[in-house]
C-alpha positions in Angstrom: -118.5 3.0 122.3 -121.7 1.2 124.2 -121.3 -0.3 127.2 -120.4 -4.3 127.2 -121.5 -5.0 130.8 -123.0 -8.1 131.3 -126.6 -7.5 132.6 -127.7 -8.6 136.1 -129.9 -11.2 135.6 -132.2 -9.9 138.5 -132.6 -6.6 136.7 -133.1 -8.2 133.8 -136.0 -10.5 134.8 -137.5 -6.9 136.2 -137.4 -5.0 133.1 -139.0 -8.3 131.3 -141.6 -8.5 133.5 -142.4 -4.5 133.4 -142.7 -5.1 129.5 -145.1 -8.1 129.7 -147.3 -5.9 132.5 -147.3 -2.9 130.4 -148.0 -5.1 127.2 -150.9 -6.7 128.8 -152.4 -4.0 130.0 -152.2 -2.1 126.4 -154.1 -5.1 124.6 -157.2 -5.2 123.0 -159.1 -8.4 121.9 -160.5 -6.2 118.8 -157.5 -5.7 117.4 -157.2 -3.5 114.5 -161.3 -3.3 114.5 -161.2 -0.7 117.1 -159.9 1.8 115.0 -162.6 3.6 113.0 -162.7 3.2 108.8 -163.2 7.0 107.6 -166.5 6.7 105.5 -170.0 7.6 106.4 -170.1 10.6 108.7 -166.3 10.6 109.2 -165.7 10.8 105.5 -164.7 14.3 105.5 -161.8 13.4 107.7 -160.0 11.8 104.1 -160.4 14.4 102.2 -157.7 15.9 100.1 -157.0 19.9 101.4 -154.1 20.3 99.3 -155.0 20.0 95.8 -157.7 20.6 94.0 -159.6 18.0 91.4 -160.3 19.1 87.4 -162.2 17.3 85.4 -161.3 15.1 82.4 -161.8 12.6 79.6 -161.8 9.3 80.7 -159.0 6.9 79.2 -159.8 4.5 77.2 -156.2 3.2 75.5 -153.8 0.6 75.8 -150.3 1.5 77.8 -147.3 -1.0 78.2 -146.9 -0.4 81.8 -149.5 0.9 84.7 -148.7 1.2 88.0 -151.0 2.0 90.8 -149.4 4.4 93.6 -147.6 7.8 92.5 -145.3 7.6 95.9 -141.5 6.0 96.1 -142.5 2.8 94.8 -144.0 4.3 91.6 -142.0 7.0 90.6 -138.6 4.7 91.0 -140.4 2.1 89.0 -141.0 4.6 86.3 -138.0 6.0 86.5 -136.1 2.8 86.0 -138.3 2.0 83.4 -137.4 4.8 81.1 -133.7 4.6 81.8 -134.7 1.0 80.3 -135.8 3.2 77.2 -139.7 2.0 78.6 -141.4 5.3 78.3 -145.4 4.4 77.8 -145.8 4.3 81.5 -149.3 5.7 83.3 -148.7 6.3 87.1 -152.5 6.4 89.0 -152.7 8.0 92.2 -155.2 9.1 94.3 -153.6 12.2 95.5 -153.5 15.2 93.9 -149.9 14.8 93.1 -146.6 12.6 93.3 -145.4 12.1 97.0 -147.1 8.9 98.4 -147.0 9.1 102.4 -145.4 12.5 101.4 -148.4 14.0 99.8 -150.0 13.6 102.3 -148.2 14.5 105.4 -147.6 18.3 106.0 -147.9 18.2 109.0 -145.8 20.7 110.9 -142.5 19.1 112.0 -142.9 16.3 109.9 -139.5 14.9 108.5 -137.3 11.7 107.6 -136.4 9.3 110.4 -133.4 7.8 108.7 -130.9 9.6 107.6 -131.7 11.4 103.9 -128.5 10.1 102.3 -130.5 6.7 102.0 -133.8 7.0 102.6 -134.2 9.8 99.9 -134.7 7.5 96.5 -132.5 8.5 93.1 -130.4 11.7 94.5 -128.0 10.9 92.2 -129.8 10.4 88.9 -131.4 13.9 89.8 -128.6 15.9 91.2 -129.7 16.5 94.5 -128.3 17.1 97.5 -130.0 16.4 100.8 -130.3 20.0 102.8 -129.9 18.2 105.7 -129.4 14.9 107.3 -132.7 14.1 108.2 -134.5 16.4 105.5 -138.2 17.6 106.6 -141.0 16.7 104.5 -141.7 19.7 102.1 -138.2 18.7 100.9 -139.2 15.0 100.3 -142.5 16.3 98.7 -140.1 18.6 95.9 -137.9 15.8 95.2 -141.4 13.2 94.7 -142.0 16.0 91.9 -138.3 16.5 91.2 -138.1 12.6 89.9 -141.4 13.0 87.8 -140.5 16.1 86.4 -136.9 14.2 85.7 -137.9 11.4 84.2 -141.2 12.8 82.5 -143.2 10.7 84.5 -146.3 13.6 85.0 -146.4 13.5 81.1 -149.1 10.5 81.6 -150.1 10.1 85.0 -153.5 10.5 86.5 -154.2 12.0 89.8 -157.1 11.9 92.4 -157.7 8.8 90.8 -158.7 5.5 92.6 -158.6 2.1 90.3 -161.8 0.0 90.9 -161.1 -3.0 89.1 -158.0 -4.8 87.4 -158.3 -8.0 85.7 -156.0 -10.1 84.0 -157.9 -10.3 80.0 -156.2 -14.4 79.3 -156.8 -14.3 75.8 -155.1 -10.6 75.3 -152.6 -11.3 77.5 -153.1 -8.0 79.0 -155.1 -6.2 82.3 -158.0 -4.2 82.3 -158.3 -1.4 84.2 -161.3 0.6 85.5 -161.2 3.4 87.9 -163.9 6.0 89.8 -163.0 8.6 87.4 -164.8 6.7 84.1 -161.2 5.0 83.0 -161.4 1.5 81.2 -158.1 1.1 79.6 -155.4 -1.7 79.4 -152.0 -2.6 80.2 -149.5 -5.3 79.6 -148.1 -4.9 82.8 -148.5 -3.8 85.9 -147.4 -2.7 89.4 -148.9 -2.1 92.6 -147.2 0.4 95.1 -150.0 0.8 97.6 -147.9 0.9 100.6 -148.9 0.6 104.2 -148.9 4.5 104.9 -151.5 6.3 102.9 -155.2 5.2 104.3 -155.8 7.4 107.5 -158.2 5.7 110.7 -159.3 7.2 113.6 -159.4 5.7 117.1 -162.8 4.2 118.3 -163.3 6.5 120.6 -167.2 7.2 121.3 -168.4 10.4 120.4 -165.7 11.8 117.7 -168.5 12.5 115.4 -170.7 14.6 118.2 -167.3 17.2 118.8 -168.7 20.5 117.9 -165.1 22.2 117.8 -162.8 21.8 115.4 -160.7 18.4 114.3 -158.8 16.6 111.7 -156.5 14.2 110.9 -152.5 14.8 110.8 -152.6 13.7 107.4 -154.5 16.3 106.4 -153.4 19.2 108.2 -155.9 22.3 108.0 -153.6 25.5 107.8 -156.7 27.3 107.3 -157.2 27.1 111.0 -154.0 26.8 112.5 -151.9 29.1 110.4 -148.9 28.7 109.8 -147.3 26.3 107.1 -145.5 22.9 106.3 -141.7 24.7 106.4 -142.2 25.5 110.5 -144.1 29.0 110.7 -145.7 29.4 113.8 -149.1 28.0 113.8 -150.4 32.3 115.4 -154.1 31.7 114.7 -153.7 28.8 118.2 -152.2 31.6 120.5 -155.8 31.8 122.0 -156.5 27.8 121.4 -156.9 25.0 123.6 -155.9 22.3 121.0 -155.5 18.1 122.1 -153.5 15.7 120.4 -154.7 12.4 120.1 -151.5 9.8 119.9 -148.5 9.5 121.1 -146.6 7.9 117.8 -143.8 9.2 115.7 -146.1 11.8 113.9 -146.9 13.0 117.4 -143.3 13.6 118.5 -142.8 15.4 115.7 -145.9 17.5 115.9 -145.7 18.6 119.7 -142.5 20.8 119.4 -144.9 23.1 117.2 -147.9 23.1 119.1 -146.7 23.7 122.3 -144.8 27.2 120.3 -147.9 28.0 119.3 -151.1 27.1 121.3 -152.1 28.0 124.9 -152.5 25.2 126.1 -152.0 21.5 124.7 -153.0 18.1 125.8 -150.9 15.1 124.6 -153.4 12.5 124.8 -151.2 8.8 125.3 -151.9 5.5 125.5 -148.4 4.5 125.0 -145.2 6.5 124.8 -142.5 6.6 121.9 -139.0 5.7 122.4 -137.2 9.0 121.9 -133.8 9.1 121.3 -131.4 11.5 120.2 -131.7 12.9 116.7 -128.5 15.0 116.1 -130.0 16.7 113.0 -127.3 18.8 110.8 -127.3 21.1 108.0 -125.4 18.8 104.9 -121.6 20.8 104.3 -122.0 21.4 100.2 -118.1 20.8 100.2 -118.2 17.5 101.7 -121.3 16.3 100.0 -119.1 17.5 96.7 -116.5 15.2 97.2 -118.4 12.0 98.6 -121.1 12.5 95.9 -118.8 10.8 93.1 -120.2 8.1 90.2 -122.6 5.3 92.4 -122.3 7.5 96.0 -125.6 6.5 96.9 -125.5 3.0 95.8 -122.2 2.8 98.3 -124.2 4.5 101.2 -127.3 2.3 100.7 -124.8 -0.9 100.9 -123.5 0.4 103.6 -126.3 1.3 105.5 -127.3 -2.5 105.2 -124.1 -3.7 106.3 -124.5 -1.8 109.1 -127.8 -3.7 110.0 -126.5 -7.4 109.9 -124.1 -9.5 112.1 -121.5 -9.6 110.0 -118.4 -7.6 109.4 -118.7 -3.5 108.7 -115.3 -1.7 108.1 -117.0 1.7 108.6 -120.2 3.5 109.3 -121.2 6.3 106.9 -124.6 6.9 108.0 -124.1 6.7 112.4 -127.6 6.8 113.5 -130.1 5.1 116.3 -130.1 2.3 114.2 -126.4 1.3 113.0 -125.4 2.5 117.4 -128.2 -0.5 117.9 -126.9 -3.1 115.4 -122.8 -2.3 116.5 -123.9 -3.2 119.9 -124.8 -6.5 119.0 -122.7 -7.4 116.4 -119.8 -6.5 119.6 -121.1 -8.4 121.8 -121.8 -11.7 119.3 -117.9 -11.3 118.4 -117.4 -11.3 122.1 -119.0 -14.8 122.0 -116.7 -17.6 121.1 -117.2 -19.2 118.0 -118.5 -22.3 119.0 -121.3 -20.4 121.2 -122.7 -18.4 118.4 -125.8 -20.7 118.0 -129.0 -18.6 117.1 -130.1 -19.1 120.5 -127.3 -17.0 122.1 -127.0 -14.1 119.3 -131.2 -13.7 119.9 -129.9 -13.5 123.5 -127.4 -10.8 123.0 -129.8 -9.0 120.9 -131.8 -8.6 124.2 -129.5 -7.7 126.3 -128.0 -5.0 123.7 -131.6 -3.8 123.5 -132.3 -3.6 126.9 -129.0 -1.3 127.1 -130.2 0.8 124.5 -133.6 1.4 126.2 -132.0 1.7 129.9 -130.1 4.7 128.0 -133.2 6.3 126.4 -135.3 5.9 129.5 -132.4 7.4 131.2 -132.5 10.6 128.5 -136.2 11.0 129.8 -135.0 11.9 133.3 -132.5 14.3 132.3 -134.5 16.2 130.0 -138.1 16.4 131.8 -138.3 18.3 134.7 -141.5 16.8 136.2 -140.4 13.4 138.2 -144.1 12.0 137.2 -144.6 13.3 133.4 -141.1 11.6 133.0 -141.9 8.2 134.4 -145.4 8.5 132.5 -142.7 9.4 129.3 -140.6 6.1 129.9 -141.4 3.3 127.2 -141.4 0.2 128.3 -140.8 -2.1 125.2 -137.6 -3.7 123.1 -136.8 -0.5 120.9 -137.9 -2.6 117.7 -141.3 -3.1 118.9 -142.6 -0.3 117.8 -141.2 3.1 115.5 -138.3 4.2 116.9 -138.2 7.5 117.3 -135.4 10.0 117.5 -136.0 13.7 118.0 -134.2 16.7 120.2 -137.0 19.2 121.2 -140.5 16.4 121.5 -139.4 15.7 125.7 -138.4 19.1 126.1 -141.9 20.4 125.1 -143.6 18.6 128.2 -141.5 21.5 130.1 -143.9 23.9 129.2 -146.2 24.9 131.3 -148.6 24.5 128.8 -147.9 21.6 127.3 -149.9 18.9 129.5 -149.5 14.7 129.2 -152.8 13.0 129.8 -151.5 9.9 130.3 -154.1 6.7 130.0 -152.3 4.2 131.5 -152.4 2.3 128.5 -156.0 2.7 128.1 -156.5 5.3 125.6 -159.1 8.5 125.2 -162.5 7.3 127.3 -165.0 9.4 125.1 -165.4 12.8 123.2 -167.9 15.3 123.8 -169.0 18.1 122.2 -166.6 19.9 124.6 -163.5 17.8 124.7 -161.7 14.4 125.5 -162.5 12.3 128.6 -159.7 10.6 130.4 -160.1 9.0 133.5 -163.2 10.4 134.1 -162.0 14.0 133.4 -163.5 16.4 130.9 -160.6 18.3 129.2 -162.1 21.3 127.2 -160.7 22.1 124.1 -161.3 24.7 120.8 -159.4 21.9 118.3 -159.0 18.0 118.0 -156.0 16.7 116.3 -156.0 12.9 115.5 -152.4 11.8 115.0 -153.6 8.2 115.3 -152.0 6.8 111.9 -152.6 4.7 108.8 -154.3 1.1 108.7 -151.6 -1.4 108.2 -153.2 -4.7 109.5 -156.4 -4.5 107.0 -156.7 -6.2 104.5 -155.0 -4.8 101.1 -158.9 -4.6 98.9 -159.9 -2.3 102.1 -156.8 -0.4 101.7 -156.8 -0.3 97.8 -160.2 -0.4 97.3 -159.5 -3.3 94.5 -158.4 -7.0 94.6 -156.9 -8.0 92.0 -158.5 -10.6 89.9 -156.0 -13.0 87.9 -155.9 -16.0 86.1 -159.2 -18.2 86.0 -160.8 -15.1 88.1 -158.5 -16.3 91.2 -158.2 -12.9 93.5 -155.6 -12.2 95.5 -157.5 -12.5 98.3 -157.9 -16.1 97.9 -154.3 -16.4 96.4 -153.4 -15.4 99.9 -156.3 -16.8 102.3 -153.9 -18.8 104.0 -150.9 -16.4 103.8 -149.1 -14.4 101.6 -147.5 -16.4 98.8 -144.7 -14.8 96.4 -141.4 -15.5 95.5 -139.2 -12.5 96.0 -142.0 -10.5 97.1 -142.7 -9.5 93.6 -143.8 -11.9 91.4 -147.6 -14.2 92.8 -148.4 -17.5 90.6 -151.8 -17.1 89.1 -150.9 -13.2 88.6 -149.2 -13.3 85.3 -147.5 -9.5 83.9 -148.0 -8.1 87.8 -145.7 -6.9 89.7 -145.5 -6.0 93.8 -143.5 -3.1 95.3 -142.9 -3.7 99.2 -140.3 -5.5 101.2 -142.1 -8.3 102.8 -141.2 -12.0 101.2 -137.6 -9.8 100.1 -135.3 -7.8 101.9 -137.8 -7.0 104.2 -135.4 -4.0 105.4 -137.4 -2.1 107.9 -134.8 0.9 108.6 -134.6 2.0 105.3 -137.9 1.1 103.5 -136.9 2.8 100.1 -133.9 1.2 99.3 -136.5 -2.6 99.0 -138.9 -0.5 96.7 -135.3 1.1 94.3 -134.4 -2.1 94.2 -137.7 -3.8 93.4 -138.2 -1.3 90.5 -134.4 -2.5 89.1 -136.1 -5.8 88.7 -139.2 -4.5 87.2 -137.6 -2.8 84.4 -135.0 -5.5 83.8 -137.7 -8.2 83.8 -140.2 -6.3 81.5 -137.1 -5.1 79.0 -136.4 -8.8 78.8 -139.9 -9.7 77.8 -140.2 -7.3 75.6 -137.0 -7.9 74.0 -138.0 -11.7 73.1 -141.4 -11.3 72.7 -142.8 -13.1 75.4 -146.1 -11.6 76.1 -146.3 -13.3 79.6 -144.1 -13.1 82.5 -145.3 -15.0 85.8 -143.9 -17.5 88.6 -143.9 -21.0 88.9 -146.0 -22.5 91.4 -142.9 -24.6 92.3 -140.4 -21.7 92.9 -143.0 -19.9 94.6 -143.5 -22.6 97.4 -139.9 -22.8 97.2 -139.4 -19.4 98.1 -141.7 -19.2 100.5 -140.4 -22.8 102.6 -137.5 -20.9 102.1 -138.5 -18.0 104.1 -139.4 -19.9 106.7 -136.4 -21.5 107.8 -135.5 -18.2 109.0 -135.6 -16.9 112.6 -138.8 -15.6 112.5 -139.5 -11.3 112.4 -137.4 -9.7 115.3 -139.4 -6.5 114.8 -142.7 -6.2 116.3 -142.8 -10.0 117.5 -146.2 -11.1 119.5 -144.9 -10.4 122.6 -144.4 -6.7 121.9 -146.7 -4.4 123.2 -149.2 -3.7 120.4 -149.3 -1.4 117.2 -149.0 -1.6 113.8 -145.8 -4.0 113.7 -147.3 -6.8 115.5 -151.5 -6.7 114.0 -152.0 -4.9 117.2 -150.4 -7.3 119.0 -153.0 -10.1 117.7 -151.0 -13.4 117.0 -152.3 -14.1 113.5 -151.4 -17.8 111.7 -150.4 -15.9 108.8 -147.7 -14.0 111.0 -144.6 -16.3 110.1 -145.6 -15.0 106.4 -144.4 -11.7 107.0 -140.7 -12.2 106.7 -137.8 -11.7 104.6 -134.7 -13.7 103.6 -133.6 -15.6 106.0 -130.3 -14.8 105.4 -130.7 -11.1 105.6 -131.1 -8.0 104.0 -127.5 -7.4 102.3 -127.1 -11.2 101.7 -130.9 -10.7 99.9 -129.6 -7.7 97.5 -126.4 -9.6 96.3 -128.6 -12.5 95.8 -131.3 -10.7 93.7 -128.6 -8.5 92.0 -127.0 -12.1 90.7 -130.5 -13.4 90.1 -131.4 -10.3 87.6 -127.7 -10.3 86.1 -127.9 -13.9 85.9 -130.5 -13.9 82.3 -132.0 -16.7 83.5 -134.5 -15.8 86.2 -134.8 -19.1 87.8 -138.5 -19.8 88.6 -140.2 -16.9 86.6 -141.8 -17.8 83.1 -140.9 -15.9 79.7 -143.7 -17.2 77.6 
């Protein structure tokens, strides 16, 4: 059980202050402008090694249903679909397969942060069991295929291919699609699943492109040179390799183990360190998993995994990770309040001082595990846990013990240049044989930039001006002007950060009940009212606000970079919470009625 001790008020004003400091000195007025589009001369860092591109016919039909994005979002809105007896359904993605983030991360190491159970969509329509509790990514990339093979979802998709246009046809009541492979087809609905994890950037660091060794990007992994392969073998072609890592992220932690097995020397370049905290991974018993896997197991285990994230009352915890220990912290210390004290003011309050607990404990881990007194204090983050990924792994710290695993740590600045030698730091010249950019995906562009489309609805409005002075939905799903389209994402909805599957399953139950309806009464269009959708939204924002990534964070990809942005309060979810949002939407779709969406 956590520690309830009341935190000295002192202490407390240090650690506040040491976050603001560190915070400050980590900003950067370009915001997400200093990280480097991959086009022109960096182009070759996006391409697909994986699979191969054929040839073929452009389309040129008619489907009922086309949704753009072959990861989670659209192979659990296909597969919903055709257990809705939906089956003309064309899935466009621009890798060379199913998987989403998945397809494209092979990187060794690379693995689930929350536990499988949950965050692995539609185990129990397939069959499958989890391996392990937090299931590495080669597994996640078999089960992508698993659901398409399952619910004959490969049957009509189209890979390495990027739409280019989509525009809502009023008179046909229909979209028209056009992509970069010659397509020009139509669809009566559609969906968009382009996530925030699939576009890869590189840091602006002068001089990437004048590197005459080897690099690339950790979302495109180059076996070729290392060796090795995504299930763990050692990487033998570095034993004689000087190789630096670029980033000190969650892709990072789980990418250092390997290297520092395998290369002679390694040079973890930070800017800002990860919270690391314990991961506990486990092999799944087959005789356990046997008797909890009985009819709507994972329904009950993604319930209760929200449960465990709100205020409320949880009988039990099925999951017991980094994220429930967090949430039972506060949710003891609220009921410690009396009830007449438990004003939003005092719960935000006891959020802080369970999170400042938490972190105490995993700055605390840092000593214990790393020998060096300085590469430990250089390891310590100093941040609320939620303001950036948190990260939870067992052998990341440890590697810093080797003698030739070396942190170059920036003091919040980042890499000064790259040669054709190496990475500068502080003046120094590190020479290396290999570059490796784990520096991420964009998340703060704008979506065209990260589709490569904007969607153009009613009366030619774009999305893009729907939204020029915020995002505007109603559940998160549905935009006025957009008639027959559909968004997968949690923002404007659940907004359940710890377990972003379980918004896009659920998402994709509305899509298929919504469409089915439509189709069973005719109505050719299906869009939300301007009223509901401001009501919705004014809805939103009586909430408290986003406690994940807040302004005041240090900066990355939860908080625009830490770049205060009018559009922020925007980005929020029901006010009421994620498990209150489910059992509202649930009793929305069951309902018939779908209060503020248009049959017509």
């Amino acid at each position: 059980m956590a520690s309830n001790a009341a935190i000295d008020p002192t202490e407390k004003s240090a650690i506040l202050a040491k976050y603001a400091a560190e915070r400050d000195k980590r900003i950067r007025p370009e915001g997400n402008e200093q990280y480097l589009e991959l086009k022109g001369q960096l182009a070759h860092f996006a391409e697909d090694p994986y699979v191969e591109r054929t040839e073929r016919e452009p389309l040129t039909d008619h489907v009922t249903y086309a949704f753009v994005g072959g990861g989670f979002s659209g192979l659990a809105s296909g597969a919903r679909l055709q257990e809705a007896g939906i089956y003309d359904i064309r899935i466009l993605e621009k890798g060379g397969d199913f998987g989403g983030t998945w397809y494209w991360n092979r990187y060794p190491g690379a693995q689930c942060d929350t536990a499988s159970m949950v965050y692995m969509p539609l185990l129990e329509e397939t069959g499958h069991m989890p391996s392990e509790k937090y299931v590495h990514a080669p597994e996640i990339l078999e089960h992508c295929q698993r659901i398409g093979k399952h619910f004959d979802l490969y049957k009509n998709a189209v890979f390495h291919t990027k739409v280019e246009s989509m525009r809502w046809e009023e008179e046909q009541s229909h979209w028209r699609i056009i992509t970069d492979r010659g397509d020009n087809f139509t669809a009566s609905f559609v969906g968009l699943g382009t996530g925030p994890l699939h576009v890869p950037k590189l840091p602006g660091v002068p001089g990437i492109e004048k590197f005459k060794g080897h690099s690339f990007h950790t979302s495109r992994w180059d076996y070729d040179y290392t060796g090795g392969d995504p299930n763990g073998a050692l990487m033998e072609n570095l034993a004689d390799k000087r190789v630096a890592i670029i980033g000190t992220g969650a892709t990072s932690v789980q990418v250092v183990p390997h290297l520092a097995r395998a290369a002679k020397e390694v040079f973890v370049i930070q800017r800002t360190p990860s919270s690391v905290d314990i991961r506990n991974n486990e092999p799944i018993d087959a005789d356990w998993f046997e008797e909890i896997a009985t009819e709507g197991w994972q329904k009950r285990w993604l319930e209760n995994f929200t449960a465990n994230q709100g205020i409320g009352h949880a009988e039990e915890d099925l999951v017991q990770d980094g994220w429930t220990d967090l949430t039972k912290r506060i949710r003891s210390k609220i009921h410690e309040l009396p009830e007449d004290q438990r004003t939003v003011e005092n719960m935000l309050a006891v959020w802080e001082d369970s999170d400042i607990q938490k972190m105490e404990e995993i700055r605390a881990r840092v000593d214990e595990l790393i020998a060096d007194e300085s590469t430990a204090e250089d390891l310590k983050a100093w941040y609320r846990q939620l303001c950036k990924r948190p990260c939870f792994h067992d052998e990341y710290l440890q590697s810093f013990n080797n003698p030739g695993t070396h942190l170059i740590d920036t003091d919040g600045k980042g890499a000064e240049a790259i040669t054709e030698k190496g990475v500068v730091v502080g003046g120094k010249e590190y020479e290396v044989d290999c570059i490796v950019y784990a520096s991420g995906f964009e998340v703060g562009t704008t979506l065209e930039r990260r589709t490569g489309f904007d969607p153009v609805g009613r009366d030619g409005l774009t999305l893009e001006t729907a939204w020029e002075e915020g995002m505007r939905t109603k559940h998160g799903m549905h935009v006025h002007g957009f008639p027959n389209m559909f968004l997968v994402q949690a923002t404007q909805g659940a907004n359940l950060i710890s377990n972003y599957p379980h918004n896009l399953v659920e998402c994709a139950r509305g899509i298929a009940v919504m469409i089915g309806h439509a189709l069973e009464t005719g109505a050719k269009e299906v869009e939300v009212t301007q009223e509901a959708q401001d009501q919705w939204v004014q809805l939103l924002l009586t909430g408290p606000g986003m406690l994940i990534g807040t302004p005041d964070c240090t900066p990355g990809y939860y908080n625009n970079e830490g770049q205060p942005t009018e559009f922020a309060q925007y980005y929020v979810g029901y006010p009421h919470g994620a498990q209150a949002y489910f059992k509202y939407f649930e009793n929305w779709l069951k309902s018939g009625t779908f209060d503020g969406v248009e049959f017509r």
